[in-house]
N, C-alpha and C positions, 0 to 999 in steps of 0.2 A: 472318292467314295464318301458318302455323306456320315458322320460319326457326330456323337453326343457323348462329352462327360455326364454321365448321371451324379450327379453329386448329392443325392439326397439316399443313396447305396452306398453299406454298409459292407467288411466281410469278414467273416468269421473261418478259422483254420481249424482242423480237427484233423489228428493224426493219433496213427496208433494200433498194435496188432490186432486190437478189437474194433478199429474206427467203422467199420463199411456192418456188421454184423449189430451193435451199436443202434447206431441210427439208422437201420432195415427195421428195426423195434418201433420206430416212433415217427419214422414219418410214411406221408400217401402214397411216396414214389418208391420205386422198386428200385435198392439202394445197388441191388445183387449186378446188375446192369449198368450200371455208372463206369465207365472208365473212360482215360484217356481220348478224346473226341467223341464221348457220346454220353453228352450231361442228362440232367434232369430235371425238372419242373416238380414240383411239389411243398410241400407244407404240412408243418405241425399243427395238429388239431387240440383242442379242450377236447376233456371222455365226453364231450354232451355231441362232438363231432362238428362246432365250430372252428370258425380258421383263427389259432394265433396269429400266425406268420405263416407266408407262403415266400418262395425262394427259388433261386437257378444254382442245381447243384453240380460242379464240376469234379473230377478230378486229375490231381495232377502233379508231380514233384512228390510222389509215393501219401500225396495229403487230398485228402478231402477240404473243398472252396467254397461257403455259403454266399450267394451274391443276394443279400437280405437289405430291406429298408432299415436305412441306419437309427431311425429313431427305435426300432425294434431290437437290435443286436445285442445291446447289453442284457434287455429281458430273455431274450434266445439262449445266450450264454448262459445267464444266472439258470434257464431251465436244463438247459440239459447238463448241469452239472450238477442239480441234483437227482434226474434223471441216473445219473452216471455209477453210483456206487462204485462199485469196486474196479469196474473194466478200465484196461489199461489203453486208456486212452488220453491225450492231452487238445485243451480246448483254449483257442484264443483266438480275441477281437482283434482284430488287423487294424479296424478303419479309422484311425486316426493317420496309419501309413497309405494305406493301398485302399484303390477306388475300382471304379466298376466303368468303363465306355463301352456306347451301342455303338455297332458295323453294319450298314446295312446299303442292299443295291447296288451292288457290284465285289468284284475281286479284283486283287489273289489279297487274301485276308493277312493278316500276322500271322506266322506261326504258332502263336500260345494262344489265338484266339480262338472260341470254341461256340458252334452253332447255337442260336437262342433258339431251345427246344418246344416251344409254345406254336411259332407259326414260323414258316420258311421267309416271311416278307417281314422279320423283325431282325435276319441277318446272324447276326455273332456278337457274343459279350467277350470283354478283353476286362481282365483283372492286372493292375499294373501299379505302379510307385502313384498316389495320389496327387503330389505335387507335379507328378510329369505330366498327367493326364489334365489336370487342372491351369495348366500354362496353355491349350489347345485344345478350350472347351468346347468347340464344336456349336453348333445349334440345334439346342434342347427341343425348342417350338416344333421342327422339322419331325425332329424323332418322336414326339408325341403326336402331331399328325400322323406320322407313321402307324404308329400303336393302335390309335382309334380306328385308321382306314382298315386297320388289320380283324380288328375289331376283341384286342386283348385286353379285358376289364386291368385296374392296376387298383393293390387294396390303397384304401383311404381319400382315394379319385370316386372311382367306383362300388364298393361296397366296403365295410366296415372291421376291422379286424375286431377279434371278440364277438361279432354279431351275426356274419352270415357264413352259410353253410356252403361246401366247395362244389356244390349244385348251382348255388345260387352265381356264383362267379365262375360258372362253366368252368372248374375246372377239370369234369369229369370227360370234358371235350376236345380241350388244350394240352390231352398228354399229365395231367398232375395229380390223376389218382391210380395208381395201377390195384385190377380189381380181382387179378390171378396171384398177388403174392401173400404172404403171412401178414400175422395180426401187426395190427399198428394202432396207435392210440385215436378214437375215435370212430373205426373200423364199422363198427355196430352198427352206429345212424347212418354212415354214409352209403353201406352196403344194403340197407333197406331203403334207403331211401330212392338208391340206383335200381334196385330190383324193381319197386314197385311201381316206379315213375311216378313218382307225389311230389315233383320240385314245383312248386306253384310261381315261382319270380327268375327269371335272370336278366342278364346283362343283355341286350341289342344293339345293333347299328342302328342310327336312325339318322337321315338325309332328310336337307330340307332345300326350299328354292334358296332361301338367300341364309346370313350370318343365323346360323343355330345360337337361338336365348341361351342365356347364362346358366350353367350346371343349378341344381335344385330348383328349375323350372319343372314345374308338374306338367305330364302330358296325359293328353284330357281324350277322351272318346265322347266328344258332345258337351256335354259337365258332370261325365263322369271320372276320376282321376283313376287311369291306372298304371302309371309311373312317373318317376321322377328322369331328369337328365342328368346324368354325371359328368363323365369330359367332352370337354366340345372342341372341336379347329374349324376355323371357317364355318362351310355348310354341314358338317358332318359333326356325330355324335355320338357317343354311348349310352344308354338311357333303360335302367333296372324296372321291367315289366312284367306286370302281372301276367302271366301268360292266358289263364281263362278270362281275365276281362279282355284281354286284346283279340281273344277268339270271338268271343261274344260280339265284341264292337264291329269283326271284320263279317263275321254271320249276320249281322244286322245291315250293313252296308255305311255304319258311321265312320265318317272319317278323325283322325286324329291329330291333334294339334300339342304344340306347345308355347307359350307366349304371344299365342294369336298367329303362328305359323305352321302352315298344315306342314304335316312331315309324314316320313315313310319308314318302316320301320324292315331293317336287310335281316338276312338269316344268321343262325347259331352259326358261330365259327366251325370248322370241320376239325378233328381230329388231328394233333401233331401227329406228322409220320413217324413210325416207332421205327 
């Protein structure tokens, strides 16, 4: 089975008779739903309803498991313990111990490993002793081709923490905002913004004939720019689109290019199964 230490994953523990009620307050995923073989996709927003951090939420051994980019954990931490007042809850950074590997493409999985709730073709995340996982790092390259084919944007690859909204990194498609539960931090913009349909950019697949140019390639409708390229493998790509110009451009009958290579741009990912 094809597997990747992710070693740039982060993970944070949270336990406690208040843990699961806790953070149902603060984050997009519906926390009420998390148990044992049935994680979560989701993320902490700014009140303005951008994305701090987004995350794979597990649980498991009576704790809640953030599988968070490590350069973000300690900020995650330092928030939600001040988030925290008084509830009795206990929060701690693991990831100097324990790491995070992708499973994908086949079975019978490990038993602690637990389905990557975003798309069915990204497998299972295993949280485990980081020096274990790191003696049999697996190939990363693979598992990012994987990602891209899947078509799962990844912040700071593909859009910006602190700056785009979880429209804009589809996450209201991959299972990461649940839009039937209680208030959460951010709730307001995302909930009009979902109502109305006014997300003007996200993420796409984009294929090309031959090696897809190098991420912050602008892609052009003639010479007009209406996106950039974010991760790329081989011929294939991710690439953050304005979605009315790309309409315009296909109503028009302009084709679209990046680096001098026409390219084709696939559909929104579909809906994690709930």
């Amino acid at each position: 089975m094809p597997s990747s230490f992710l070693d740039d994953r982060g993970v944070l523990r949270v336990s406690g008779a208040e843990a699961r009620g806790f953070l149902q307050g603060l984050f997009t995923c519906d926390v009420e739903r998390v148990a044992p073989g049935n994680p979560a996709f989701g993320a902490l927003l700014t009140p303005q309803g951008k994305i701090i951090v987004d995350f794979i939420l597990t649980e498991q051994d009576d704790a809640f498991w953030l599988d968070v980019p490590a350069t973000l954990a300690a900020d995650l931490l330092k928030r939600l313990r001040l988030y925290r007042l008084r509830a009795q809850i206990e929060l701690v950074d693991l990831s100097e111990t324990m790491g995070v590997q992708a499973l994908w493409g086949g079975e019978p999985l490990p038993a602690s490993a637990q389905r990557d709730p975003r798309h069915p073709g990204l497998g299972a995340r295993l949280i485990a002793e980081r020096a274990t996982l790191a003696a049999n790092p697996g190939d990363r390259a693979a598992y990012e081709a994987q990602r891209i084919a899947c078509g799962i944007p990844q912040g700071g690859a593909d859009f910006a923490y602190g700056e785009a909204f979880p429209h804009e990194a589809n996450m209201d498609l991959i299972g990461g905002v649940d839009f039937k539960k209680g208030c959460y931090v951010g709730q307001e913009v995302v909930s009009r913004v979902h109502h109305r349909g006014t997300a003007r950019r996200r993420i796409l697949p984009a294929a090309f004939a031959a090696e897809a140019p190098a991420p912050g390639t602008p892609v052009l409708a003639g010479e007009v720019e209406v996106g950039v390229l974010c991760s790329t493998a081989g011929p294939h790509a991710l690439a953050s689109i304005r979605l009315d110009r790309a309409e315009d451009a296909k109503a028009a009958g302009t084709p679209l290019s990046a680096g001098g290579i026409a390219l084709t741009l696939g559909a929104l990912p579909s809906r994690a199964p709930q």
